[in-house]
C-alpha positions in Angstrom: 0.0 0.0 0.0 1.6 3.3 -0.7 1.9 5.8 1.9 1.0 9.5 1.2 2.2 13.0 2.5 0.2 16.4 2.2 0.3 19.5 3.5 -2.3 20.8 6.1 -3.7 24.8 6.2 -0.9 25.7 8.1 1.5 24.7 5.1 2.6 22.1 7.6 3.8 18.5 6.1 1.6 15.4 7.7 2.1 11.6 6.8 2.8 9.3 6.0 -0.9 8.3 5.8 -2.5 5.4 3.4 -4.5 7.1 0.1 -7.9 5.5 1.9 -7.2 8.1 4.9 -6.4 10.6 2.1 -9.6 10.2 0.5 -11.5 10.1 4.1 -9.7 13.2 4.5 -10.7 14.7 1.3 -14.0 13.5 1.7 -14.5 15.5 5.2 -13.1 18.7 3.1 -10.5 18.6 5.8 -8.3 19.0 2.5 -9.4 20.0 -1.1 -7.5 19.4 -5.1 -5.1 22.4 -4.0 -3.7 20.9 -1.2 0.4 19.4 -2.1 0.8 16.0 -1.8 4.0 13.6 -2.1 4.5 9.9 -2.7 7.4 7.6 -3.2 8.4 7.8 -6.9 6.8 11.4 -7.5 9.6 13.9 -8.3 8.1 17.4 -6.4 5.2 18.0 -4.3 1.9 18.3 -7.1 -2.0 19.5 -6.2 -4.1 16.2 -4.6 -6.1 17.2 -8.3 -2.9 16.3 -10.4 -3.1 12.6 -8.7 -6.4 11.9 -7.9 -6.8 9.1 -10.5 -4.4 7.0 -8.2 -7.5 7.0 -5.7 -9.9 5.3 -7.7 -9.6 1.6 -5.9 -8.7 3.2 -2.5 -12.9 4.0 -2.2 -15.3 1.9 -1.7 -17.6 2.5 -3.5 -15.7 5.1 -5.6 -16.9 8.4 -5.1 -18.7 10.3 -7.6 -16.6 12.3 -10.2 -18.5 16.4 -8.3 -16.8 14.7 -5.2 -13.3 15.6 -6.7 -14.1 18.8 -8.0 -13.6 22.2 -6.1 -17.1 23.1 -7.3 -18.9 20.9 -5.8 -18.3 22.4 -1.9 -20.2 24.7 -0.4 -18.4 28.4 -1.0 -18.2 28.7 2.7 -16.4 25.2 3.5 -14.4 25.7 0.6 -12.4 28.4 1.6 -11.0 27.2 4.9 -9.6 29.2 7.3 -5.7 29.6 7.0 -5.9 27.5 3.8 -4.0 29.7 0.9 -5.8 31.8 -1.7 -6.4 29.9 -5.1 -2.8 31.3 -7.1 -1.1 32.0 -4.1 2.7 31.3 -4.5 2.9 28.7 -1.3 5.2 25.6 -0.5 4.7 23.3 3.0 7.2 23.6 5.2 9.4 20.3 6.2 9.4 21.1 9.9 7.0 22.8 11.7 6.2 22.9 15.2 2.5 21.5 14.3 4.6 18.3 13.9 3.3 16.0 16.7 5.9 13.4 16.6 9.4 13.8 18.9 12.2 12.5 17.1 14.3 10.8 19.8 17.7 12.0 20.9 20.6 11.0 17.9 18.0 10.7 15.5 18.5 11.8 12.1 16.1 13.6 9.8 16.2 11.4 7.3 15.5 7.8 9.2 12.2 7.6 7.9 12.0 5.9 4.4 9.1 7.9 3.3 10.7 11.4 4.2 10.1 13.1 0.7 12.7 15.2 -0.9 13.6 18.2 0.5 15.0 20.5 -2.0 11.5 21.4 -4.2 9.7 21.7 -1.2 12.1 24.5 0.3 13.1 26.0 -3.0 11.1 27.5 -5.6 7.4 26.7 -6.8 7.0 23.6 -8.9 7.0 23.6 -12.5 3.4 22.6 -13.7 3.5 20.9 -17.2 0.5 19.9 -19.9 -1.2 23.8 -19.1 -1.1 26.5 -22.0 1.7 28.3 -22.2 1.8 32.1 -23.5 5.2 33.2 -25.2 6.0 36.9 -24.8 6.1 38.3 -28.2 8.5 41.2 -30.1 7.0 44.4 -28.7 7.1 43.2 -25.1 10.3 41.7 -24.9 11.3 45.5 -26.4 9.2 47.3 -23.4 11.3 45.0 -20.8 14.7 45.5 -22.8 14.3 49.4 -22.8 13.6 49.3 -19.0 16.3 46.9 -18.0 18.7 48.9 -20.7 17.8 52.1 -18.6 18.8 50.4 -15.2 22.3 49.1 -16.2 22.8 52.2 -17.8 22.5 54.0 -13.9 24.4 51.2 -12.3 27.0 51.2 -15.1 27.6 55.2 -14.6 27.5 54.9 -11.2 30.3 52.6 -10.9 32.5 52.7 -14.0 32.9 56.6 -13.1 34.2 55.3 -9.9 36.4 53.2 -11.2 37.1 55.5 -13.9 38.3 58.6 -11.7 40.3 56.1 -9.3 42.2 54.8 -12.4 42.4 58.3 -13.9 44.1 59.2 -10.8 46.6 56.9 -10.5 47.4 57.1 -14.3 47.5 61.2 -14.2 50.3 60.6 -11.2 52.3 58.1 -14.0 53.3 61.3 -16.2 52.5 62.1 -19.5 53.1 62.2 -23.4 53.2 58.2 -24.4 52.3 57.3 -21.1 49.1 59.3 -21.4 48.3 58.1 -24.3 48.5 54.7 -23.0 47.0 55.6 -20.4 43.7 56.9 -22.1 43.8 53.6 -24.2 43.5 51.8 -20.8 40.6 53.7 -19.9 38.5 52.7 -22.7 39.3 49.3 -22.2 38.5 48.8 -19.1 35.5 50.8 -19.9 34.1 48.5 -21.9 34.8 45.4 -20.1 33.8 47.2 -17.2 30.1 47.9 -19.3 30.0 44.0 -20.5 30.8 42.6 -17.2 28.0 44.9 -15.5 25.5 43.8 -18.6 26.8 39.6 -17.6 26.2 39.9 -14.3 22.9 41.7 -14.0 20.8 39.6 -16.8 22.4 36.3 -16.1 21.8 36.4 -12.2 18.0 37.9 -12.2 17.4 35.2 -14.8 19.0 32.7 -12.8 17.2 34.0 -9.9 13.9 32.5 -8.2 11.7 35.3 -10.0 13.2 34.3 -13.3 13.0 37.9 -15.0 14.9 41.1 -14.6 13.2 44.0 -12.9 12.5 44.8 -16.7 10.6 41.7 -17.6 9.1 41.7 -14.3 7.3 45.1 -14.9 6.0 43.7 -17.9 5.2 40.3 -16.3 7.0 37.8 -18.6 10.2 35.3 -17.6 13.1 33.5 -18.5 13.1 29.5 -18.4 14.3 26.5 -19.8 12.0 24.9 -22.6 10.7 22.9 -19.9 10.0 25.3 -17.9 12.8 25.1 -15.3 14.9 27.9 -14.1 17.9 28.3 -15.6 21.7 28.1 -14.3 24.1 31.2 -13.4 26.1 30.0 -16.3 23.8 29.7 -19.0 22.7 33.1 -17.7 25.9 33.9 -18.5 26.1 32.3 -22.0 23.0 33.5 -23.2 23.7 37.2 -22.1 26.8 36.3 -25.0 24.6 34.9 -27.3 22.5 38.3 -27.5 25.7 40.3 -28.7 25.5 37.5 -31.2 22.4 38.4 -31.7 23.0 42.0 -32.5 26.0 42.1 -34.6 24.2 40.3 -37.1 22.0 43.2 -38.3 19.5 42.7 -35.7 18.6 39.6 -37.4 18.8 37.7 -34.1 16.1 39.2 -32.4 13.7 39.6 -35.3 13.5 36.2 -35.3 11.3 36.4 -32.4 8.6 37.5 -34.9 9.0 34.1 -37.4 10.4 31.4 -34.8 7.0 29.0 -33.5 7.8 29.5 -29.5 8.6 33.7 -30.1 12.4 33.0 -29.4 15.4 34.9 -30.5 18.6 33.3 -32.1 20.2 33.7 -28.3 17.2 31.8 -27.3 17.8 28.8 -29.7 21.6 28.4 -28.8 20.8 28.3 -25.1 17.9 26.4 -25.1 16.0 28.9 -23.5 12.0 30.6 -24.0 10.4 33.9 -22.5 6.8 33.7 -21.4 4.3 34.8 -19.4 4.6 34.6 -15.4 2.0 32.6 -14.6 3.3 30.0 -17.5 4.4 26.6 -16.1 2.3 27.3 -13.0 -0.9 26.0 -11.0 -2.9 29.2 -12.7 -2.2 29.2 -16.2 -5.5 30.7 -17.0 -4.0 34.0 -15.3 -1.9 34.7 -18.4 -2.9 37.2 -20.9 -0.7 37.5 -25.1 -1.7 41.2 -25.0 1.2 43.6 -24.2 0.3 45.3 -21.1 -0.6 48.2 -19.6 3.2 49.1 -18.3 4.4 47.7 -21.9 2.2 49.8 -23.3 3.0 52.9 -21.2 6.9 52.2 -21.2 6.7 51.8 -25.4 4.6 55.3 -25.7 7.3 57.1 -23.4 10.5 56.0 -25.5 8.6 55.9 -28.7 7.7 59.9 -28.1 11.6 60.3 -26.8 13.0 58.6 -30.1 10.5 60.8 -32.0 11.7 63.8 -30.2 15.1 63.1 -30.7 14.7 62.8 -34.8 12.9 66.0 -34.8 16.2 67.7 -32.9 18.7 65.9 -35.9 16.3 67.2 -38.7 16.0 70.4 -37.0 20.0 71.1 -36.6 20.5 69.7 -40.1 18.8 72.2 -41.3 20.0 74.8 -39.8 23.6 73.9 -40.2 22.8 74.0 -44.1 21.2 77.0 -44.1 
């Protein structure tokens, strides 16, 4: 008989417990198809909803197919006290001072043989599979690029003119004439590996990140992850914040493909295996996603569209009066 865990209102874990006390359980709506449960051989912690098919010779007789749906309870019973809101971003813990049991003195955590895996139940939400998923087209990936672009732009004045004046310093000490100009050649390099190293760091760790996004995709509510949905490594991070100057020096060409590529992805996409979507893609509320851009897309587009506007007015504008 396989033994179950789940996790009570208080995002406690409880087990292990057979599935006919899980369906006694369920059938008292002491626990509902939200509540996370674990078995032997199940990778991560899924909704009972995801499994319930396992239950089908744990009743006798089986219950009715409105018993296993969240719309058949009352609206009052349904939404138990202390039990999450339907979306909420929520894992159970796997200690908890609910926890009844007393392990006895030199015992170790893991003595029991059905103590489930640790490491998705304390890290981030699951990945949910076989639910629509919304890629994030051309325009919005542009709204989240011009606000990210705008943030490493701060952070890269802020500290390369640090770094800058301290070097400018210690060179202007050094004398002059070759070694100046030296000097001034050292400058820009480090400049720009001081610029690239900035741009590495900041895409590849927020996309490596729990939240998946930079505060740029963020604002627009779209993320980075694997094909599969999983987050991706600090190093592919890294390797697809290359791939994008790859991307660029080929006339563009690499992003536009956003436009004719099935999933929406760019060429940096493809080489790192990699996919932009919605937020609530890969998630227990898929139906929360929306393919339109965005109000802050929308508003973030309209601002730097008008400043680009602005700014080819003031080129006309001098070119004319410099030929005049």
């Amino acid at each position: 008989m396989t033994d179950w865990f789940y996790a009570d209102t208080t995002h406690a874990r409880r087990g292990p417990v057979p599935a006919t006390e899980l369906l006694r359980l369920y059938q008292a709506r002491q626990i509902d198809d939200r509540t996370l449960v674990w078995r032997d051989g199940l990778a991560e912690w899924v909704p009972l909803d995801a499994v319930r098919g396992e239950f089908a010779s744990a009743a006798s007789p089986a219950p009715a197919a409105s018993e296993w749906t969240l719309e058949a309870l009352a609206p009052a019973e349904a939404n138990v006290e202390g039990a999450p809101a339907p979306g909420d971003a929520w894992r159970p813990v796997t200690e908890s001072a609910h926890t009844t049991a007393v392990a006895p003195a030199g015992a170790t955590a893991s003595a029991s043989p059905y103590a489930p895996p640790t490491a998705p139940v304390a890290g981030a939400a699951a990945v949910v599979r076989g639910g629509p998923v919304f890629y994030a087209g051309f325009w919005k990936r542009v709204a989240a690029y011009l606000i990210d672009g705008l943030v490493v732009g701060i952070i890269g004045m802020v500290i390369g003119g640090i770094a800058l004046a301290v070097l400018g310093g210690i060179l202007a000490v050094g004398g002059s004439g070759s070694a100046g100009s030296i000097g001034f050649v050292l400058v820009q390099v480090l400049s720009n590996l001081l610029s690239i190293a900035i741009g590495a760091l900041y895409y590849a760790w927020f996309h490596a990140s729990n939240m998946m996004a930079t505060p740029g995709k963020m604002a627009v509510g779209i993320k980075v992850v694997r094909a599969n949905g999983e987050r991706i490594s600090l190093l592919r991070g890294i390797g697809r914040y290359f791939s994008t100057i790859l991307s660029a020096l080929i006339l563009m060409i690499g992003f536009l493909m956003i436009v004719f590529t099935e999933r929406r992805q760019s060429l940096h996409d493809i080489i790192c295996d990699t996919v932009v979507v919605d937020k609530w893609a890969f998630t227990d509320r898929p139906d929360l996603q929306h393919d339109g851009l965005g109000t802050v897309a929308i508003v973030v587009l309209a601002i730097f569209g008008a400043l680009f506007g602005l700014g080819l007015v003031a080129i006309v504008a001098a070119l004319l009066f410099a030929s005049m």
